[in-house]
Structure formats: C-alpha cells, structure tokens
DSSP file (Angstrom, degrees, kcal/mol; ACC not computed):
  #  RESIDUE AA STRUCTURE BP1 BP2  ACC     N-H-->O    O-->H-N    N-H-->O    O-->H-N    TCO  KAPPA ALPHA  PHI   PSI    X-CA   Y-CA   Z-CA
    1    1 A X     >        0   0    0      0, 0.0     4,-2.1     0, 0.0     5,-0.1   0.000 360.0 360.0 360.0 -45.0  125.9   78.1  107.5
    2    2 A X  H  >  +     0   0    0      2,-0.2     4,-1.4     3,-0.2     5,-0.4   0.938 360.0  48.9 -68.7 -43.6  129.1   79.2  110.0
    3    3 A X  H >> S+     0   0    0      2,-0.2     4,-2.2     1,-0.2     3,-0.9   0.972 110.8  46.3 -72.8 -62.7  129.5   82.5  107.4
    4    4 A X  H 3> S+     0   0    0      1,-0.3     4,-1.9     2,-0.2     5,-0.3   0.902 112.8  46.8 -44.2 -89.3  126.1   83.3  107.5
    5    5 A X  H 3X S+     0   0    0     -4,-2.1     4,-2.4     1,-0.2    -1,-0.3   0.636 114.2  51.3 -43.0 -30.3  125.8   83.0  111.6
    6    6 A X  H <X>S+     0   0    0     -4,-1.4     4,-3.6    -3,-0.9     5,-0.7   0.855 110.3  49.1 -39.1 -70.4  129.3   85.2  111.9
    7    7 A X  H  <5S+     0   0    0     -4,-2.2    -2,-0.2    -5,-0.4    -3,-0.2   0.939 113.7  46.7 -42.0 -48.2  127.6   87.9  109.5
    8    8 A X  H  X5S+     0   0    0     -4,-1.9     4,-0.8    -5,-0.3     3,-0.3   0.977 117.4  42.4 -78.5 -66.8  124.4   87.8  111.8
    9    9 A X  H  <5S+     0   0    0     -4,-2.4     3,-0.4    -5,-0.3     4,-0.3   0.798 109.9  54.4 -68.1 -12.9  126.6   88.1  115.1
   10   10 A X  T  X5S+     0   0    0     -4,-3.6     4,-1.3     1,-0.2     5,-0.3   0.655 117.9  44.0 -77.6 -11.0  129.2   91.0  113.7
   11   11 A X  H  ><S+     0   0    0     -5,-0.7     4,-0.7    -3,-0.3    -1,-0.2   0.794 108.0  49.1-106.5  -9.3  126.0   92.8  113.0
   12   12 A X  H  < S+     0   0    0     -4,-0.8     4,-0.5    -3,-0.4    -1,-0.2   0.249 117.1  47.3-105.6  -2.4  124.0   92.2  116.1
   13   13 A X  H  > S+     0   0    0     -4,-0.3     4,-2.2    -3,-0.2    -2,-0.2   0.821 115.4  43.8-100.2 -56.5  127.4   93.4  118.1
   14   14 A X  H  X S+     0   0    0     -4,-1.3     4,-1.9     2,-0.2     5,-0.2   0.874 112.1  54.2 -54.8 -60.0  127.8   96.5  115.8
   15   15 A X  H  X S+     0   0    0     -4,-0.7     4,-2.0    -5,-0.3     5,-0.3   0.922 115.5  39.0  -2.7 -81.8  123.8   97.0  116.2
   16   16 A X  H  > S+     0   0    0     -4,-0.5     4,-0.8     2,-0.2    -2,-0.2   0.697 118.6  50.7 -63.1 -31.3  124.4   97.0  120.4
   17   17 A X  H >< S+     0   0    0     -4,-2.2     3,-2.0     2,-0.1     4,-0.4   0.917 114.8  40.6 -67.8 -81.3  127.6   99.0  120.0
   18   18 A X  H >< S+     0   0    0     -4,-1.9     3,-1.1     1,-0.2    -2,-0.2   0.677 124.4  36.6 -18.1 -56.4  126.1  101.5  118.0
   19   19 A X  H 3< S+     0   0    0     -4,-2.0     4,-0.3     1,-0.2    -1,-0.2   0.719 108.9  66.9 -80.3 -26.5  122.7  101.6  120.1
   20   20 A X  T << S+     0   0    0     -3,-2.0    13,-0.5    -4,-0.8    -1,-0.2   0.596  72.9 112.3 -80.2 -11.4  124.4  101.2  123.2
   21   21 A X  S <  S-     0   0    0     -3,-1.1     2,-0.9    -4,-0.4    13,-0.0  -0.112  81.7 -93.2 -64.4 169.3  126.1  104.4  123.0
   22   22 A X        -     0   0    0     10,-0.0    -1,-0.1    11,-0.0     2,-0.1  -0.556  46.1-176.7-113.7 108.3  125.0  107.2  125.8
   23   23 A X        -     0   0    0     -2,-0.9     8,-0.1    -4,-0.3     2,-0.0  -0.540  21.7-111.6 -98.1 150.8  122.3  109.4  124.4
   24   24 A X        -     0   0    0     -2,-0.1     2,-0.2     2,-0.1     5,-0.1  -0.248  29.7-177.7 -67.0 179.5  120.8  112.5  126.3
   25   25 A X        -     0   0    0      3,-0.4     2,-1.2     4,-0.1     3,-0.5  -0.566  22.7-155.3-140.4 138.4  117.6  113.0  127.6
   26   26 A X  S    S+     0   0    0      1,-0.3     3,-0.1    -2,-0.2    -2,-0.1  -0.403  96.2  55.0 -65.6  36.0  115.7  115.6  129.3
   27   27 A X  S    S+     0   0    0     -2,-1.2     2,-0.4     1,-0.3    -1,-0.3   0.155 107.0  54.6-140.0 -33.6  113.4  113.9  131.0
   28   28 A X        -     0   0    0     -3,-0.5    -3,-0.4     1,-0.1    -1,-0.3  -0.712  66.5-146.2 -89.5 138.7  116.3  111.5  133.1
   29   29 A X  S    S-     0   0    0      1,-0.4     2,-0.3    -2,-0.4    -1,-0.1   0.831  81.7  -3.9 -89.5 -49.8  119.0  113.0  135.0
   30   30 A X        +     0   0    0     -6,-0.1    27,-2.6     2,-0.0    -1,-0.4  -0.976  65.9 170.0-157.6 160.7  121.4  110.3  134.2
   31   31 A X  E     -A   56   0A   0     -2,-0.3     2,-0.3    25,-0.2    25,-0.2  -0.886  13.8-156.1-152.8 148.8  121.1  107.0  132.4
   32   32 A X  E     -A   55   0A   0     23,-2.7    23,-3.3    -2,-0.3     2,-0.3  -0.955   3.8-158.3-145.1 143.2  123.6  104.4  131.2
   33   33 A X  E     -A   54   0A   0    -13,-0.5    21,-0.3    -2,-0.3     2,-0.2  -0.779  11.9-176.7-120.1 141.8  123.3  101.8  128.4
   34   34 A X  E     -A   53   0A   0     19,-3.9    19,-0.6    -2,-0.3     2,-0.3  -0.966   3.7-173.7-147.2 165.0  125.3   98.9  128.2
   35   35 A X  E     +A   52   0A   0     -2,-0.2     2,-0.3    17,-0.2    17,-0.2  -0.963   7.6 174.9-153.9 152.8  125.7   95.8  125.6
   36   36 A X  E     -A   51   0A   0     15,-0.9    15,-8.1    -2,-0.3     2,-0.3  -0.965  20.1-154.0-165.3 162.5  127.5   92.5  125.3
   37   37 A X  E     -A   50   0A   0     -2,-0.3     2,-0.3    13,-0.2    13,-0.2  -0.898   5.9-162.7-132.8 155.0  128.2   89.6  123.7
   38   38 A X        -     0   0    0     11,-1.7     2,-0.5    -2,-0.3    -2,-0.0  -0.991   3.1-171.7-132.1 115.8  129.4   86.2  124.9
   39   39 A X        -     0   0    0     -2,-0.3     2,-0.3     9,-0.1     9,-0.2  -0.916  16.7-179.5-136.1 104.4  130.8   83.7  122.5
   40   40 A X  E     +B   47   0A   0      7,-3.9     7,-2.4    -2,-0.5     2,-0.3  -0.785   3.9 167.8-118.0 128.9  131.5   80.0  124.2
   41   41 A X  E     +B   46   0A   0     -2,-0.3     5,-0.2     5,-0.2    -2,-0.0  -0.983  32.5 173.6-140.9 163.0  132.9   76.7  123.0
   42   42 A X        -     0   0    0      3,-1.4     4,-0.1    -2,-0.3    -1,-0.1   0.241  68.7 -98.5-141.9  29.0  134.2   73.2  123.8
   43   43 A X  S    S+     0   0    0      2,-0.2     3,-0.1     1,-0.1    -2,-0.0   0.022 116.3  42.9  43.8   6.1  134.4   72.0  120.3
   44   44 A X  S    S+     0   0    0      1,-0.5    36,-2.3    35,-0.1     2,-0.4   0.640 112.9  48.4-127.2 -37.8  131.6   70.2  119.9
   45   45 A X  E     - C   0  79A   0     34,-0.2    -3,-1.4     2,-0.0    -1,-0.5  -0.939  65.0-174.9-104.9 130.2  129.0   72.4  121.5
   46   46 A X  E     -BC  41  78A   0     32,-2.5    32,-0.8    -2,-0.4     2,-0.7  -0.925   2.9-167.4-113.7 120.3  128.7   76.4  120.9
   47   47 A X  E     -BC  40  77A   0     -7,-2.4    -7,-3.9    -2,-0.4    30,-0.2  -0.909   6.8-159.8-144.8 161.2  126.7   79.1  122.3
   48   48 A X  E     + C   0  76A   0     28,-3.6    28,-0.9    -2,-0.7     2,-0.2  -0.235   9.5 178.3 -91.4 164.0  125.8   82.5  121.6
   49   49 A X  E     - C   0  75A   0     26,-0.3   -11,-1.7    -2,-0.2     2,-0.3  -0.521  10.7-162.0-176.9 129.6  124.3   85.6  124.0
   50   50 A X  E     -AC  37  74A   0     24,-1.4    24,-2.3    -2,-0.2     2,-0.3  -0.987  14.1-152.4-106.2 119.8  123.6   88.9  123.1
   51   51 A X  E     +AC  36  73A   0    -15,-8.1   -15,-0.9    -2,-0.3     2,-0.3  -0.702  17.5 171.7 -95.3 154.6  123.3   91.5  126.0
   52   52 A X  E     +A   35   0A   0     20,-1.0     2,-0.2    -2,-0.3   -17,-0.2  -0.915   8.3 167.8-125.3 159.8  121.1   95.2  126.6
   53   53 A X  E     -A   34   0A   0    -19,-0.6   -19,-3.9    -2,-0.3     2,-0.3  -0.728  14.9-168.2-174.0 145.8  120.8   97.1  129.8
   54   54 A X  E     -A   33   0A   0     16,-0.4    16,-2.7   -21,-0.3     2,-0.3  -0.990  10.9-164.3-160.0 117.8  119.6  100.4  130.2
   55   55 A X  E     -AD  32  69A   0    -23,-3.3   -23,-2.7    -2,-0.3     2,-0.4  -0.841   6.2-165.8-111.6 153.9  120.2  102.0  133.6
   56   56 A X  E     -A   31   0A   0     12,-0.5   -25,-0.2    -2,-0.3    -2,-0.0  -0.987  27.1-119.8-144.3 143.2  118.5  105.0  134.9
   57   57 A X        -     0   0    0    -27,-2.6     2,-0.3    -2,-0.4    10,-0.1   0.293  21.9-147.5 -50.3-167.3  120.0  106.8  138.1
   58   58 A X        +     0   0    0      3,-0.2     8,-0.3     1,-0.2     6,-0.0  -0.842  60.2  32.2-154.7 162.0  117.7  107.0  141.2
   59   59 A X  S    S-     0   0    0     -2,-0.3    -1,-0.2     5,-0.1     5,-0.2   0.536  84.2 -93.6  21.7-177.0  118.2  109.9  143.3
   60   60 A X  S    S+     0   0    0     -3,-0.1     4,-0.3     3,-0.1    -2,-0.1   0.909  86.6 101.1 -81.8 -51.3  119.1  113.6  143.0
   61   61 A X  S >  S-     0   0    0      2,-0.1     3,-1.4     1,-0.1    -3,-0.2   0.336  71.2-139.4 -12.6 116.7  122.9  113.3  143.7
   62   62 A X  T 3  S+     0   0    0      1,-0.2     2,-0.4    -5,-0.1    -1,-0.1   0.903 103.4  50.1 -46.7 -62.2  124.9  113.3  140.9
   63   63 A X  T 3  S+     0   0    0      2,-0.1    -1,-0.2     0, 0.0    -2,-0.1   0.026  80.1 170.5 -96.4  33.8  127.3  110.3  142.4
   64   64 A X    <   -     0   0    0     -3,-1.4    -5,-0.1    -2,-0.4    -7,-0.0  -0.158  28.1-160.2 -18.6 121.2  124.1  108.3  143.1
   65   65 A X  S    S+     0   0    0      1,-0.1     2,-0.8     2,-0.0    -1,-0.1   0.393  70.1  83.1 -94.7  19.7  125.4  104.9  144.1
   66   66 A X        +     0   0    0     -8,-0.3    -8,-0.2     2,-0.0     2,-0.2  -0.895  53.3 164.1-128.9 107.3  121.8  103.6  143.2
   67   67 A X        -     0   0    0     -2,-0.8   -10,-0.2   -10,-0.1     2,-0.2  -0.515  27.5-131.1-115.7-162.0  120.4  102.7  139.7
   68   68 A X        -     0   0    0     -2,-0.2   -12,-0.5     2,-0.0     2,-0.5  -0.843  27.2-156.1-147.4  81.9  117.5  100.9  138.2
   69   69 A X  B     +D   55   0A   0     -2,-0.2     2,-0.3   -14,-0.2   -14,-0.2  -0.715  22.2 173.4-121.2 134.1  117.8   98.5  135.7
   70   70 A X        +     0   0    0    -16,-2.7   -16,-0.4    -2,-0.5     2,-0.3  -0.959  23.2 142.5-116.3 111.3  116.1   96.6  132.7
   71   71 A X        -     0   0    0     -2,-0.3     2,-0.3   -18,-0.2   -18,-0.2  -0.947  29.1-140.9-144.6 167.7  117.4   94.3  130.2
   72   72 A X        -     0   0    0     -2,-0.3   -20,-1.0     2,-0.0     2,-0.3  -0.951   8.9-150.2-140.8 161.3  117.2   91.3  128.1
   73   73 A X  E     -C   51   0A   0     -2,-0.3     2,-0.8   -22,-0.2   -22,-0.2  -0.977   2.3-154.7-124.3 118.1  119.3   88.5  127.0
   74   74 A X  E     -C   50   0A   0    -24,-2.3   -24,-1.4    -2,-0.3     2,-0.4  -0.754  21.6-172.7 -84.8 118.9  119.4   86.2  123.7
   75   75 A X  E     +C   49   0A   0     -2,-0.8     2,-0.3   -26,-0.3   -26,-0.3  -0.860   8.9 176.0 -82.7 142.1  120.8   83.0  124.0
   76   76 A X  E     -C   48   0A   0    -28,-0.9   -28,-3.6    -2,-0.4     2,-0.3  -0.970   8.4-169.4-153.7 148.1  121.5   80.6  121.8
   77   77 A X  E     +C   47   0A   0     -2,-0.3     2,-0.3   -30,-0.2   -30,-0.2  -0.972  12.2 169.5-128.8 136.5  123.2   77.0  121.6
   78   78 A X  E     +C   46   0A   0    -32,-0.8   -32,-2.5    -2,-0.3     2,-0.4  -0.994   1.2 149.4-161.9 147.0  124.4   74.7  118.8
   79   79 A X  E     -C   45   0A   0     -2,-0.3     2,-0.3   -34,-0.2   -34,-0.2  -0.959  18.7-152.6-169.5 173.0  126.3   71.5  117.8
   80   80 A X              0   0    0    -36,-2.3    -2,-0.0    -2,-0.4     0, 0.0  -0.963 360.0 360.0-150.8 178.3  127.1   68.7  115.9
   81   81 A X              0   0    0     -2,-0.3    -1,-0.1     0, 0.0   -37,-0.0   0.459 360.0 360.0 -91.6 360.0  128.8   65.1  116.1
C-alpha cells in the first residue's frame, strides 16, 4: 500500500514540476506557475498536499508588484494504530 502511494506521489510531483514550468503566451504579458508538495508526519498520523498556482501579472509595467492568482489544493490524511 506505502509503495503504491510513494509511486502516486513521485508522479503527481514530477506531473506539477513538469506542468509547472513557465510557458509563453501571447495573449498575457507575464504569467507565473508554481507547484508544491507537502509531506507531514508524527508517526502515527500522515498527510499529503499537492499544490498549483497560476499567476497572471496585472498592469503594463514590466516590475508589476501586482498579480492575480488561482489555484487549488489536494489534501490528504492517513493512519493507523
């Protein structure tokens, strides 16, 4: 079960790296992606998170200090006696 959930998170982190990388586009002046994981214990209880976020600048100035942002987060929690 523990190999199998390890296989599923190296591959949902390699997924978010991959995806998370900073692609152009023409229709946005600047944009940023970002991804994480969070991997928590206390030896009896474990939890999981997987992050996205995808920023897009907001005015014309290149060194905008002002973005926009949307993302979601998986959680997950698990344990045993």
């Amino acid at each position: 079960m523990m190999k199998r959930l390890s296989a599923f998170c190296l591959l949902m982190v390699i997924t978010c790296s991959v995806s998370a990388q900073k692609k152009r586009n023409p229709y946005l002046k600047q944009t940023t992606s970002e991804a994480g994981i969070v991997l928590s214990t206390n030896g009896r209880l474990s939890a999981v998170s997987l992050s996205a976020l995808q920023y897009w600048q907001v005015g014309r100035r290149k060194q905008s200090a002002y973005k926009i942002g949307l993302g979601g987060r998986l959680t997950s929690s698990f344990g045993g006696k």
